[in-house]
PDBQT receptor file of N, H, CA, C and O in Angstrom, charges set to zero:
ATOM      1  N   UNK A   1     222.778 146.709 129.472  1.00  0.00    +0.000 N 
ATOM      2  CA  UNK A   1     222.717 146.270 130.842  1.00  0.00    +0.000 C 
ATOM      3  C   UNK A   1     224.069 146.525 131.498  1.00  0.00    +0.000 C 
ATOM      4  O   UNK A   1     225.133 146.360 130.901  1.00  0.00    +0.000 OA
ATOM      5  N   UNK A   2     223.961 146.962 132.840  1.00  0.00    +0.000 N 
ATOM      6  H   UNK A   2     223.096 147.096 133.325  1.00  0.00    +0.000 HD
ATOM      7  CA  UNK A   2     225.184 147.115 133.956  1.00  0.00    +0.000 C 
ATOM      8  C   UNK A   2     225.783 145.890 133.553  1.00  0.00    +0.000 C 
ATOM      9  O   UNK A   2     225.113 144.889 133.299  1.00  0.00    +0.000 OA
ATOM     10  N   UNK A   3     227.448 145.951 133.464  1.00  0.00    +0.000 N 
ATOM     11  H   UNK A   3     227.992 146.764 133.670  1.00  0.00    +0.000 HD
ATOM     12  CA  UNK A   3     227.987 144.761 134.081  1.00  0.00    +0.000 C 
ATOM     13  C   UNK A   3     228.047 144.162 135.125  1.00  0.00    +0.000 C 
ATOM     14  O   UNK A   3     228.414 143.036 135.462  1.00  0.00    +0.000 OA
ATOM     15  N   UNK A   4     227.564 145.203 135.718  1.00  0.00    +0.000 N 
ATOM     16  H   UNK A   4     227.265 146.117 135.444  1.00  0.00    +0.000 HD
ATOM     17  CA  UNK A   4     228.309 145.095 137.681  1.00  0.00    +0.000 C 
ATOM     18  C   UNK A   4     226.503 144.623 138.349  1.00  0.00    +0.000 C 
ATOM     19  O   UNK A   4     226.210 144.799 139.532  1.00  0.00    +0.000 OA
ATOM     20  N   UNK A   5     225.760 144.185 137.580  1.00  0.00    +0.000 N 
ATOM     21  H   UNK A   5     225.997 144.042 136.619  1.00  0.00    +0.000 HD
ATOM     22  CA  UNK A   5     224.523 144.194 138.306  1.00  0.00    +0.000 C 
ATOM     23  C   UNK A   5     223.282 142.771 137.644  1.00  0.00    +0.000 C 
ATOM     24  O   UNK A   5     222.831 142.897 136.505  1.00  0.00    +0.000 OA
ATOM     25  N   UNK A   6     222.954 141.766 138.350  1.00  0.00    +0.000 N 
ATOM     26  H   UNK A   6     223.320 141.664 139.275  1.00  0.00    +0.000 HD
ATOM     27  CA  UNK A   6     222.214 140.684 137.751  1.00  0.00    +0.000 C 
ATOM     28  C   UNK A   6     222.935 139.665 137.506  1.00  0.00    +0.000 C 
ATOM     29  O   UNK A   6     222.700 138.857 136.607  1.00  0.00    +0.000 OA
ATOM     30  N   UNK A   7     224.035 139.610 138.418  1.00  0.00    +0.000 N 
ATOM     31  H   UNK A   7     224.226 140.266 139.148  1.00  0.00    +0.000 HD
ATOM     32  CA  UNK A   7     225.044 138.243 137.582  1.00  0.00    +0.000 C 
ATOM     33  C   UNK A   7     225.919 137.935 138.741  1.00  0.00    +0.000 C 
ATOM     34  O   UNK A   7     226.054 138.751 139.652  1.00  0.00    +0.000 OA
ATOM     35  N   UNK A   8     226.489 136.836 138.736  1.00  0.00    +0.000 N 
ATOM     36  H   UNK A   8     226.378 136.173 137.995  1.00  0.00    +0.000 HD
ATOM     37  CA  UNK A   8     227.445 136.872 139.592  1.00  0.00    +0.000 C 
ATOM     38  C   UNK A   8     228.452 135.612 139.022  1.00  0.00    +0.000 C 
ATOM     39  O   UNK A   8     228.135 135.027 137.986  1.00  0.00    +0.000 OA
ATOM     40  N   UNK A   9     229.439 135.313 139.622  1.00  0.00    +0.000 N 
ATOM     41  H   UNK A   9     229.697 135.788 140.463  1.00  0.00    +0.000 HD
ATOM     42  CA  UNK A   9     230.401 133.966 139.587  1.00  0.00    +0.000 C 
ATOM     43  C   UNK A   9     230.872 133.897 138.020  1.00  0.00    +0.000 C 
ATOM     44  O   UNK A   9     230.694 132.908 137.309  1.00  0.00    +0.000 OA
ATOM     45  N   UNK A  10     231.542 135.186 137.574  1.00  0.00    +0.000 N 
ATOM     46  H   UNK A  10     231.687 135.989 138.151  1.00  0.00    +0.000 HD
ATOM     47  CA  UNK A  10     231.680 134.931 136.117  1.00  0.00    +0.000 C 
ATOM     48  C   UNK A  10     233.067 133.875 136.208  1.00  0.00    +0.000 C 
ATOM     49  O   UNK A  10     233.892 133.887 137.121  1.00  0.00    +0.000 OA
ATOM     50  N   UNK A  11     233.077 133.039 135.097  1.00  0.00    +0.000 N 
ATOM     51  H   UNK A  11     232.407 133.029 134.355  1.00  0.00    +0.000 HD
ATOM     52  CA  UNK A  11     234.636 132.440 134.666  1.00  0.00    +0.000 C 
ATOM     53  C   UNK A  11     234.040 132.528 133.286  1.00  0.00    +0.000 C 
ATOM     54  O   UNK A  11     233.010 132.753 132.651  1.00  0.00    +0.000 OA
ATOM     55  N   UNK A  12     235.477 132.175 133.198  1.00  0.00    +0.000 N 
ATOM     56  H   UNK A  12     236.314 131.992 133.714  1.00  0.00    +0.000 HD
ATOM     57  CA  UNK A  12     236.683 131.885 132.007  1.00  0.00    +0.000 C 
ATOM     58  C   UNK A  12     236.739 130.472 131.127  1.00  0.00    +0.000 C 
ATOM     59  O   UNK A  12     237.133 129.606 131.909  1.00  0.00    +0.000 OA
ATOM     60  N   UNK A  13     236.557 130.027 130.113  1.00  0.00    +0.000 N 
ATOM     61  H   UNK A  13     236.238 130.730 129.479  1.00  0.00    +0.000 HD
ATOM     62  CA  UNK A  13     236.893 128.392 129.482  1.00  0.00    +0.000 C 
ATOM     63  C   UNK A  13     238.288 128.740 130.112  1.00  0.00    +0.000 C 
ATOM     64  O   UNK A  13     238.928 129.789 130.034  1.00  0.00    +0.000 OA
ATOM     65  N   UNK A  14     238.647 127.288 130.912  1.00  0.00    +0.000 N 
ATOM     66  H   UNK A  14     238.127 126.437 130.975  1.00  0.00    +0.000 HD
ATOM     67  CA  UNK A  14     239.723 126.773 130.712  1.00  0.00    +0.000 C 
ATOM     68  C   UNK A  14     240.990 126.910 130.215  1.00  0.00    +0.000 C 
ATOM     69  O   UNK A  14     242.131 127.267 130.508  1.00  0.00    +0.000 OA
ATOM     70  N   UNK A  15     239.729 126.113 128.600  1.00  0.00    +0.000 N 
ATOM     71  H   UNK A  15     238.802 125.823 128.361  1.00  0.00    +0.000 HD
ATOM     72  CA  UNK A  15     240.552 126.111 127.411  1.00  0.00    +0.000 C 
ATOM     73  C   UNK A  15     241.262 127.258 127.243  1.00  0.00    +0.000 C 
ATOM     74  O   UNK A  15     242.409 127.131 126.812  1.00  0.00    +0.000 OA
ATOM     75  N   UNK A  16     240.751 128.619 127.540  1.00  0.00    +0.000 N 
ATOM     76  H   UNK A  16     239.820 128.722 127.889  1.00  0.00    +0.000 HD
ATOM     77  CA  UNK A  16     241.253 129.931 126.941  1.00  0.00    +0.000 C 
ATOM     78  C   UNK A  16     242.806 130.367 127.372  1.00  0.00    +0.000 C 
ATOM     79  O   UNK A  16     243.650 130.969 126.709  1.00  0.00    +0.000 OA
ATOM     80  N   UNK A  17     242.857 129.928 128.498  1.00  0.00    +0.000 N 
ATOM     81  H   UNK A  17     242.171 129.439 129.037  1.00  0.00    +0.000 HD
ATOM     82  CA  UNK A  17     244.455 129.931 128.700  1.00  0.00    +0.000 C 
ATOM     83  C   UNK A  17     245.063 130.919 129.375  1.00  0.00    +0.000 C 
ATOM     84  O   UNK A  17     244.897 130.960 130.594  1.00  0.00    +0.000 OA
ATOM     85  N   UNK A  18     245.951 131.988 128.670  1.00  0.00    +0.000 N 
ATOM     86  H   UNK A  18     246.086 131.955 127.679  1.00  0.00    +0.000 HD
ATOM     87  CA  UNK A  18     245.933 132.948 129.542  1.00  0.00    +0.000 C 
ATOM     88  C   UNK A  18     245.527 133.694 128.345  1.00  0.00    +0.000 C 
ATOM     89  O   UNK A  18     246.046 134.793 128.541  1.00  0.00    +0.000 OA
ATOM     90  N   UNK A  19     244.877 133.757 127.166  1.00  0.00    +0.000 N 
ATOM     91  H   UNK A  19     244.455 132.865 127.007  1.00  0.00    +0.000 HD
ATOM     92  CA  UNK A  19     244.471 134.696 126.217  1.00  0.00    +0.000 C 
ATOM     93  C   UNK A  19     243.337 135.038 127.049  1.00  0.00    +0.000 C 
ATOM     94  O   UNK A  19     242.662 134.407 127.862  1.00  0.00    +0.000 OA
ATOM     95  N   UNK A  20     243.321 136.724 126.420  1.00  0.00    +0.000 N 
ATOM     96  H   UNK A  20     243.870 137.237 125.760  1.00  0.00    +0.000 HD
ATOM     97  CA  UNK A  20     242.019 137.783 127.093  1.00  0.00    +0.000 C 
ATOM     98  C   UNK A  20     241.049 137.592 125.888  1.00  0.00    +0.000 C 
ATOM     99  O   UNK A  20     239.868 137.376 126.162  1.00  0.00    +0.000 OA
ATOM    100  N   UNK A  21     241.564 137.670 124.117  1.00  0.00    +0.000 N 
ATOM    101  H   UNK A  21     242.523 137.845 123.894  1.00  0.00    +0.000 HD
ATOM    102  CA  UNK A  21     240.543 137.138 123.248  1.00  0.00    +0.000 C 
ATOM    103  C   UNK A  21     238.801 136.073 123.736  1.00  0.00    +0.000 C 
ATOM    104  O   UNK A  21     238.388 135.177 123.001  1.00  0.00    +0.000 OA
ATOM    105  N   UNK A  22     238.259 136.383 124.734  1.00  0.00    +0.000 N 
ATOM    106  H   UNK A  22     238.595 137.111 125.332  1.00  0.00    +0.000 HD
ATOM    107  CA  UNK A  22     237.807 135.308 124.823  1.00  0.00    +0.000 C 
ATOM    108  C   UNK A  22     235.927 135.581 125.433  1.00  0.00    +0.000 C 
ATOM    109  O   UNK A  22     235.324 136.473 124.835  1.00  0.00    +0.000 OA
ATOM    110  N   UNK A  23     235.334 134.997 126.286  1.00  0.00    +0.000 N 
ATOM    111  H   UNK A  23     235.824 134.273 126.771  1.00  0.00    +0.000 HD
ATOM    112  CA  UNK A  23     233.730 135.348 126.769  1.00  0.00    +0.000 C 
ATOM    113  C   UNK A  23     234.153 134.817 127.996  1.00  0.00    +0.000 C 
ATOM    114  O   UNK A  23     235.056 134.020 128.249  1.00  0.00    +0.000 OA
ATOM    115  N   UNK A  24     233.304 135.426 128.752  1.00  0.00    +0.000 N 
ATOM    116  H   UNK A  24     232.571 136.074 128.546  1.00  0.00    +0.000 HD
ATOM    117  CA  UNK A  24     233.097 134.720 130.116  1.00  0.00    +0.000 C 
ATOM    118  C   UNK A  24     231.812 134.977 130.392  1.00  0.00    +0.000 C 
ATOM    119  O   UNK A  24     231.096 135.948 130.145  1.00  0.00    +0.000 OA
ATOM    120  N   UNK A  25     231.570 133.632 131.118  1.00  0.00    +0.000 N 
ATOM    121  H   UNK A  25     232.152 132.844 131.318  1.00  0.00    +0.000 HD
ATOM    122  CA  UNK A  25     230.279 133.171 131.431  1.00  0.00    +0.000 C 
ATOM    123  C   UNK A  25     229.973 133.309 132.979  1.00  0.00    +0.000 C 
ATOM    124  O   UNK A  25     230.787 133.211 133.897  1.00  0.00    +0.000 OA
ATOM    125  N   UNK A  26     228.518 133.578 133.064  1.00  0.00    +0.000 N 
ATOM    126  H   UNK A  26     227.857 133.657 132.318  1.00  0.00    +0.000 HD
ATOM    127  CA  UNK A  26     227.946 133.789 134.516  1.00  0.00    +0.000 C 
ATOM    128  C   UNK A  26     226.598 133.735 134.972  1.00  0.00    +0.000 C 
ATOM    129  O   UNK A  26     225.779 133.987 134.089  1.00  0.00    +0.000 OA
ATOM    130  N   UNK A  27     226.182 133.504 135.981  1.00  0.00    +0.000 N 
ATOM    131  H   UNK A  27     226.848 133.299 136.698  1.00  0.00    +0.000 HD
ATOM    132  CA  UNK A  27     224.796 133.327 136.573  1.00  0.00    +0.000 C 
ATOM    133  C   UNK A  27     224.179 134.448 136.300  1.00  0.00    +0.000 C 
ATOM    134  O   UNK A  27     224.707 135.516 136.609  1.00  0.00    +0.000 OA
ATOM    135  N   UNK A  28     222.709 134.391 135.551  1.00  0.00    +0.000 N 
ATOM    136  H   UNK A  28     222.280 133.524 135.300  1.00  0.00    +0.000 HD
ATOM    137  CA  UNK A  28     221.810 135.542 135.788  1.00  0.00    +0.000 C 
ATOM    138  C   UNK A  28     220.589 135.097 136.383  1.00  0.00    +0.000 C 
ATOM    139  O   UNK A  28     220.262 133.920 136.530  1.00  0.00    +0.000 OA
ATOM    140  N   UNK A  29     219.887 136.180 136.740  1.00  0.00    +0.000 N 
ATOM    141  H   UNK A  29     220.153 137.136 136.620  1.00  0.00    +0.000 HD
ATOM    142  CA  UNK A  29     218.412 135.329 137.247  1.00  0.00    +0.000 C 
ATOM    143  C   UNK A  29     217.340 134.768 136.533  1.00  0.00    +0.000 C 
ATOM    144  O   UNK A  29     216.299 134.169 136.805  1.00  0.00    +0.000 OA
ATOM    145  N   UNK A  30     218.277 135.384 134.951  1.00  0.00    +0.000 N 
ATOM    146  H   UNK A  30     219.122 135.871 134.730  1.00  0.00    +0.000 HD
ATOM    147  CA  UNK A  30     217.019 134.163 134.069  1.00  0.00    +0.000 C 
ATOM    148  C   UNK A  30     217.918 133.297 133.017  1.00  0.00    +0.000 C 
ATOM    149  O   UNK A  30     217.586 132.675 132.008  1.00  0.00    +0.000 OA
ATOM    150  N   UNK A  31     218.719 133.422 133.412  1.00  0.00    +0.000 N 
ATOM    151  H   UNK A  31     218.989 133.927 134.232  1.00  0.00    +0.000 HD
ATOM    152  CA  UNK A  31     219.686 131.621 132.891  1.00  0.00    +0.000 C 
ATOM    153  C   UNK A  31     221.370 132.217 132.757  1.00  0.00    +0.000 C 
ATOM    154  O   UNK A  31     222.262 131.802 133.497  1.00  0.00    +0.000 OA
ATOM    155  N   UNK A  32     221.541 133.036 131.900  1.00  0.00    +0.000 N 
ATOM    156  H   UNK A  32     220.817 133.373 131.299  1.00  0.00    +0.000 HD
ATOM    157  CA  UNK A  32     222.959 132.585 131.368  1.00  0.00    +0.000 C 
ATOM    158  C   UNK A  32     223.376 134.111 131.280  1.00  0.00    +0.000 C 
ATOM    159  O   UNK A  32     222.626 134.987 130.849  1.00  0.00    +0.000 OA
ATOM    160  N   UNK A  33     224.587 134.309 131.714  1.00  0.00    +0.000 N 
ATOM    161  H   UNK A  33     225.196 133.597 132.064  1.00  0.00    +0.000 HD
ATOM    162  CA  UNK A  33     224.877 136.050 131.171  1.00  0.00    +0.000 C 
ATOM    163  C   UNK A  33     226.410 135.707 130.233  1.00  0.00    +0.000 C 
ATOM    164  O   UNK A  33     227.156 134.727 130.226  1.00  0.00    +0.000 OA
ATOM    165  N   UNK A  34     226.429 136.862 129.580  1.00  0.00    +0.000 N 
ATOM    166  H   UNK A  34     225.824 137.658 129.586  1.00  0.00    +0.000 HD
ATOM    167  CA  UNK A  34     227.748 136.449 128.476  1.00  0.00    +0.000 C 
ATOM    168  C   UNK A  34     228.271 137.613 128.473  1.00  0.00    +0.000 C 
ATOM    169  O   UNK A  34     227.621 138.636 128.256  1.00  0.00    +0.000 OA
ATOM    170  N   UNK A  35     229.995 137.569 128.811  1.00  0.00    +0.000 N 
ATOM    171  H   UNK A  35     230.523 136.739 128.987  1.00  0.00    +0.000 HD
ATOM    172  CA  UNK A  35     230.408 139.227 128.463  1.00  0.00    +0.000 C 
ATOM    173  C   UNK A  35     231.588 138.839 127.419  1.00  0.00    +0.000 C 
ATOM    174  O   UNK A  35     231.961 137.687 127.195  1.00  0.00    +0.000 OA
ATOM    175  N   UNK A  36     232.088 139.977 126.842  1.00  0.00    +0.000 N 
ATOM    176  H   UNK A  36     231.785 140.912 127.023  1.00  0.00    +0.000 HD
ATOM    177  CA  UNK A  36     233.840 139.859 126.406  1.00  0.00    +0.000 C 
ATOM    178  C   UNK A  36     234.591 140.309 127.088  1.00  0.00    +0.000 C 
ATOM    179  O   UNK A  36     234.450 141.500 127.362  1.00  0.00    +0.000 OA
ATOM    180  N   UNK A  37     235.708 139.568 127.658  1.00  0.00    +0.000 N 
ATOM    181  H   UNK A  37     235.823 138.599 127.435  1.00  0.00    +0.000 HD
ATOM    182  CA  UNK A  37     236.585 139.371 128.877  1.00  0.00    +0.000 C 
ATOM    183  C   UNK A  37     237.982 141.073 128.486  1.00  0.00    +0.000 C 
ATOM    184  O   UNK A  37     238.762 141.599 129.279  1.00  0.00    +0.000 OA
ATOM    185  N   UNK A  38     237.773 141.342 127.300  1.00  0.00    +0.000 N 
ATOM    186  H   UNK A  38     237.139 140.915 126.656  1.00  0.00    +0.000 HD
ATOM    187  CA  UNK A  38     238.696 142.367 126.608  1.00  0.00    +0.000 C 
ATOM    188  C   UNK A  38     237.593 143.807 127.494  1.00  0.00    +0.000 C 
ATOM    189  O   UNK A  38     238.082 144.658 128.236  1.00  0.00    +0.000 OA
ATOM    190  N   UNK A  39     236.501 143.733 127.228  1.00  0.00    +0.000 N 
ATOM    191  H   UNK A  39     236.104 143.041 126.625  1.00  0.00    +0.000 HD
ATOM    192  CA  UNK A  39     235.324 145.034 127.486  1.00  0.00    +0.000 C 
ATOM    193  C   UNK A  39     234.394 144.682 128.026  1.00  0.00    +0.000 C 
ATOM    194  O   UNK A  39     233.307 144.419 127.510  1.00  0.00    +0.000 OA
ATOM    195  N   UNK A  40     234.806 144.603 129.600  1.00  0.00    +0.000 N 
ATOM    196  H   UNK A  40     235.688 144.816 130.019  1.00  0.00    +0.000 HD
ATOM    197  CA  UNK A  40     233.568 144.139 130.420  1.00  0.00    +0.000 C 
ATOM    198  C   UNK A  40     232.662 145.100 130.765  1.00  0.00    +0.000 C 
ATOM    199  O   UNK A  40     231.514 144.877 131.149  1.00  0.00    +0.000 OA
ATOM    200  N   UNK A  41     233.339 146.509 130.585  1.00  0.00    +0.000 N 
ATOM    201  H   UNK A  41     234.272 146.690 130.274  1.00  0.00    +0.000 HD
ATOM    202  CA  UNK A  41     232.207 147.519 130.987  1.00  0.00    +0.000 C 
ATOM    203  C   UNK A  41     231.681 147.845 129.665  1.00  0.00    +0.000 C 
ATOM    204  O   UNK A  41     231.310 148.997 129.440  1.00  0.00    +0.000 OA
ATOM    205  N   UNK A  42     231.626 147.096 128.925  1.00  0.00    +0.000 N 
ATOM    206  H   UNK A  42     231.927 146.160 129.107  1.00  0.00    +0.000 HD
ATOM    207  CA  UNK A  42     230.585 147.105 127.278  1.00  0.00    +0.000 C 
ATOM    208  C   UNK A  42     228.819 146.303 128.109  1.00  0.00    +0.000 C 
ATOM    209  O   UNK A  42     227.633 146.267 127.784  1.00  0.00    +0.000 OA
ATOM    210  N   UNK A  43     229.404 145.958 128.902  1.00  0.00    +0.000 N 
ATOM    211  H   UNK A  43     230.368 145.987 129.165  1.00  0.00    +0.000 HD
ATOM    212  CA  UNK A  43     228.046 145.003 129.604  1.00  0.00    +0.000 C 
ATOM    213  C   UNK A  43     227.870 143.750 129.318  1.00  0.00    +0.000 C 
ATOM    214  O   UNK A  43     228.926 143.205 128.999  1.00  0.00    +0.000 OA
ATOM    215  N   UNK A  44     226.822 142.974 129.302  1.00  0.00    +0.000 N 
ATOM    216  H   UNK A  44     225.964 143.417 129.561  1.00  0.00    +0.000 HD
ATOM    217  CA  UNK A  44     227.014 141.701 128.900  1.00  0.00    +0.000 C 
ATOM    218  C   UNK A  44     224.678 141.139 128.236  1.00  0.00    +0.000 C 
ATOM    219  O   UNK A  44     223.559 141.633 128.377  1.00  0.00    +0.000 OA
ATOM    220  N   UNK A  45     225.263 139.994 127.629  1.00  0.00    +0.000 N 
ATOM    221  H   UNK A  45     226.171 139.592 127.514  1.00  0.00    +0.000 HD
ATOM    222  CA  UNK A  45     223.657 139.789 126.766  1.00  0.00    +0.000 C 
ATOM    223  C   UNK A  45     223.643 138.420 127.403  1.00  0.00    +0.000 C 
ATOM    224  O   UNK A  45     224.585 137.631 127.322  1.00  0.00    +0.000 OA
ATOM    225  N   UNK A  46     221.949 138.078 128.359  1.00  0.00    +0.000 N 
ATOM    226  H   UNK A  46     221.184 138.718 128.425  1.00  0.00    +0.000 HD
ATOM    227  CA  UNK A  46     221.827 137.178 129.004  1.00  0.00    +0.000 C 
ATOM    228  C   UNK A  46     221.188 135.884 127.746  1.00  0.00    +0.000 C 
ATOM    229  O   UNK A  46     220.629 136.074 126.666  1.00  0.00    +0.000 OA
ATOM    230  N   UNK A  47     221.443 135.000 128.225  1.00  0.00    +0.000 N 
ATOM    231  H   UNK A  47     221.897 134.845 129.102  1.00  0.00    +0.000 HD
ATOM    232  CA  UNK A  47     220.235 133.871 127.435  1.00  0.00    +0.000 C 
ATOM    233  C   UNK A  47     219.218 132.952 128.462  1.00  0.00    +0.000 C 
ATOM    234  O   UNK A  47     219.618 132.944 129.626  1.00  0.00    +0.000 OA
ATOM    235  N   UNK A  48     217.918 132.149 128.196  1.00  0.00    +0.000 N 
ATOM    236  H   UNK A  48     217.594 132.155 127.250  1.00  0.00    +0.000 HD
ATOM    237  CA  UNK A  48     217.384 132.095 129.286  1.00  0.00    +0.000 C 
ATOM    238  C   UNK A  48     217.629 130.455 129.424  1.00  0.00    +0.000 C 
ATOM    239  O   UNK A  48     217.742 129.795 128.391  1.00  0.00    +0.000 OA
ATOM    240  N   UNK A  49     217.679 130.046 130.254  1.00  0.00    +0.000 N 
ATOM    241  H   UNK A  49     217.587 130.582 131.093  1.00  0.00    +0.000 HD
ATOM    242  CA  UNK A  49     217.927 128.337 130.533  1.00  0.00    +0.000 C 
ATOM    243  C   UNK A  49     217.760 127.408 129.438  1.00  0.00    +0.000 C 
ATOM    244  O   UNK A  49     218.694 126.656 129.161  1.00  0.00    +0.000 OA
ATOM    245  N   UNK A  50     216.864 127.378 128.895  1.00  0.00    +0.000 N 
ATOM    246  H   UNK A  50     216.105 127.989 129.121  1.00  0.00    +0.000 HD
ATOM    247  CA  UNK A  50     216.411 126.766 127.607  1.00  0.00    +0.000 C 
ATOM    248  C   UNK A  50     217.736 127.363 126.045  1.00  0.00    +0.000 C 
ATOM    249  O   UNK A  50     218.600 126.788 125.384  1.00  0.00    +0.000 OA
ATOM    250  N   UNK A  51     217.240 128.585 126.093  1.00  0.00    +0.000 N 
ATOM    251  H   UNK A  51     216.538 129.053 126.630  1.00  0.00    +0.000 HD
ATOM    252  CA  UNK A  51     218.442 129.088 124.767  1.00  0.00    +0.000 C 
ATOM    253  C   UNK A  51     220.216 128.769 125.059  1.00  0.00    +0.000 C 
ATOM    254  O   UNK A  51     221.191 128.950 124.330  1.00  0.00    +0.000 OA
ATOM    255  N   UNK A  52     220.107 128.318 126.210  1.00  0.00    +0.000 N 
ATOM    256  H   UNK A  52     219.315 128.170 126.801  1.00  0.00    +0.000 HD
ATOM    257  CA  UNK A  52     221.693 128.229 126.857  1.00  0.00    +0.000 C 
ATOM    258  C   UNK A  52     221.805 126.614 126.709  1.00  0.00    +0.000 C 
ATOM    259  O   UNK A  52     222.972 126.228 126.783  1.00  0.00    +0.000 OA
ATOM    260  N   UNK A  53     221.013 125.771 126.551  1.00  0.00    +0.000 N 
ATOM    261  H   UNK A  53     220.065 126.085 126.491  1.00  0.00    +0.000 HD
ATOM    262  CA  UNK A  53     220.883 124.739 126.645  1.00  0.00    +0.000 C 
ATOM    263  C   UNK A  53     221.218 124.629 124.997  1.00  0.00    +0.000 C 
ATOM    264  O   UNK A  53     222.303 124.260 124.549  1.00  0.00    +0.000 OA
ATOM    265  N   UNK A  54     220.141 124.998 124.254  1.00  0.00    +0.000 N 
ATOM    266  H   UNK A  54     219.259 125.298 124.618  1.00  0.00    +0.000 HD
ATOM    267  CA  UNK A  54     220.679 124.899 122.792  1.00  0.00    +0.000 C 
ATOM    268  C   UNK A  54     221.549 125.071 122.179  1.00  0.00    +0.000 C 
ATOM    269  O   UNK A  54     221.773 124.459 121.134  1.00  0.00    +0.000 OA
ATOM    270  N   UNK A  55     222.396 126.100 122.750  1.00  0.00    +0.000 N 
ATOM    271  H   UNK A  55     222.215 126.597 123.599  1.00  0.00    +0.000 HD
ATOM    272  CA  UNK A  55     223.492 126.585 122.350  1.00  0.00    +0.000 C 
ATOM    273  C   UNK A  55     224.771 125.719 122.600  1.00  0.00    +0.000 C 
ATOM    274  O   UNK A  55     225.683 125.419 121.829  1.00  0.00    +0.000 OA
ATOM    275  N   UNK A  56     224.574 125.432 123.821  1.00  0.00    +0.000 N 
ATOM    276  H   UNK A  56     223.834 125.676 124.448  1.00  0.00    +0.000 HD
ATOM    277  CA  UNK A  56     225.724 124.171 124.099  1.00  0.00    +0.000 C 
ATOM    278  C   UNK A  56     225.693 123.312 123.632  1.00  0.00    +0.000 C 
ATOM    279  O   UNK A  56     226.710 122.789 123.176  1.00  0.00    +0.000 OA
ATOM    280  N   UNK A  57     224.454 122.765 123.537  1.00  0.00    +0.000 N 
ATOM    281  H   UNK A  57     223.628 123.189 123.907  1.00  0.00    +0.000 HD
ATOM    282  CA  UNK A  57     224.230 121.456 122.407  1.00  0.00    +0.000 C 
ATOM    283  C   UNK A  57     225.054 121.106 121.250  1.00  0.00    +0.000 C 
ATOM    284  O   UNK A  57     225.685 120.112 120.890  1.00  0.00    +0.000 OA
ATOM    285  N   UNK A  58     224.699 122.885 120.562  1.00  0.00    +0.000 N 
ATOM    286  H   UNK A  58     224.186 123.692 120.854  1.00  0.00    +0.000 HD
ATOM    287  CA  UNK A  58     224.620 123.055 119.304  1.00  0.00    +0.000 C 
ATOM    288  C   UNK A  58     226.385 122.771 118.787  1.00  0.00    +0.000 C 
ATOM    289  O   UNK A  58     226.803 122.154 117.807  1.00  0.00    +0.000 OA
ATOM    290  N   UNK A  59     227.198 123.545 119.957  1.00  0.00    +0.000 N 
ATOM    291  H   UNK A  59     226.859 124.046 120.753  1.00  0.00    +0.000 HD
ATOM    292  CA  UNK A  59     228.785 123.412 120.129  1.00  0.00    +0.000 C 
ATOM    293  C   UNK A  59     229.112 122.236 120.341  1.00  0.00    +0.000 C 
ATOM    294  O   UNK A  59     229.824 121.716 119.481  1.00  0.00    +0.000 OA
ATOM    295  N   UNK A  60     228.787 121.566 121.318  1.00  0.00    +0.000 N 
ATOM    296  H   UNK A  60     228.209 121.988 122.016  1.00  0.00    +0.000 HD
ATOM    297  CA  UNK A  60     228.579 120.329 121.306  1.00  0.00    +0.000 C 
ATOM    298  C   UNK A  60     228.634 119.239 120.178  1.00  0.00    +0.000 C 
ATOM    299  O   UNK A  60     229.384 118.265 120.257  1.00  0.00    +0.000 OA
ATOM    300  N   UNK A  61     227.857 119.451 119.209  1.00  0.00    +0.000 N 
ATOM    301  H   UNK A  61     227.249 120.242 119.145  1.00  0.00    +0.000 HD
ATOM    302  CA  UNK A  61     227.492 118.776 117.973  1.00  0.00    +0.000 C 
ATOM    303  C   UNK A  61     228.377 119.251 117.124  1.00  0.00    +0.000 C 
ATOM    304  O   UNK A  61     228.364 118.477 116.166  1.00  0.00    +0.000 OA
ATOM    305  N   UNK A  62     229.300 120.271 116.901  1.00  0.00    +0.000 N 
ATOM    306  H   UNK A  62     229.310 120.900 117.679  1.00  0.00    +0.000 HD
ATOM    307  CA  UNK A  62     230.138 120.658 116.222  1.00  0.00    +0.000 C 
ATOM    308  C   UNK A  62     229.130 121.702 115.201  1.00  0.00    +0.000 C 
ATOM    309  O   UNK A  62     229.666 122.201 114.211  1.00  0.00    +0.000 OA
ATOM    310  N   UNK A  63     228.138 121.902 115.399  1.00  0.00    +0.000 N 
ATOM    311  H   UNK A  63     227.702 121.497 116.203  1.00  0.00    +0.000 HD
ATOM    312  CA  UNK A  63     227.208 122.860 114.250  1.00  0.00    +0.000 C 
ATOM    313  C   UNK A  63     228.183 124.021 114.260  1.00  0.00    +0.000 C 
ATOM    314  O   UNK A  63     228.272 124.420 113.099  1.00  0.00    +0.000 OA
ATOM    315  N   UNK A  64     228.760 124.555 114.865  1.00  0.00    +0.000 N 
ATOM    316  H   UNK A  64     228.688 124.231 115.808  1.00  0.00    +0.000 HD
ATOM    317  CA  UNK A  64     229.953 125.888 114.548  1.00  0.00    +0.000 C 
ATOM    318  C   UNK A  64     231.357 126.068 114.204  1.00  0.00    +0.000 C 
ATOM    319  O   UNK A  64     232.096 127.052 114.168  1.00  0.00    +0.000 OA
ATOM    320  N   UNK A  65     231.596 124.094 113.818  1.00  0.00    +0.000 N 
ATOM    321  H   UNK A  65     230.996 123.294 113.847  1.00  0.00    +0.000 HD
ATOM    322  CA  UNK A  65     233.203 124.424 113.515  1.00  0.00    +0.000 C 
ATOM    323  C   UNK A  65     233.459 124.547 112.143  1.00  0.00    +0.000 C 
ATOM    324  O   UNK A  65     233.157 123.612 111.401  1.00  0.00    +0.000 OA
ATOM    325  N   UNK A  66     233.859 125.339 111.799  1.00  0.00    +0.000 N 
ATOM    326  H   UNK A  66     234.104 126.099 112.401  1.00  0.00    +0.000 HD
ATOM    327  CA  UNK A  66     234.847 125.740 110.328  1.00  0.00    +0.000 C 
ATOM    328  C   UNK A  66     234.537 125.117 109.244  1.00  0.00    +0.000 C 
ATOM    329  O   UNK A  66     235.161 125.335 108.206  1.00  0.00    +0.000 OA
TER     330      UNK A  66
């Protein structure tokens, strides 16, 4: 998928600082778009309202730390 097309209002975590290591997040028209902030013209992989929901959860709950 275009980067430049289906998305808009990307940011940055915060947290990330001034490191480029990182994702940025943005509106798509079917929930969630995700790029890497290093290779934005690599494009980006959407998730849909529901899978974006789980996923935060899931971080949330710590299911991905170390």
């Amino acid at each position: 998928m275009n980067a430049s097309t289906g998305h808009n209002h990307w940011r940055k975590s915060s947290y990330s600082g001034g490191q480029t290591n990182c994702v940025e997040v943005g509106r798509a028209r079917s929930g969630a778009a995700v790029r890497d902030t290093k290779d934005r013209a690599a494009g980006y992989f959407t998730a849909t309202p529901d899978q974006w929901t789980s996923f935060l959860d899931a971080i949330k709950s710590g299911r991905y730390d170390g």
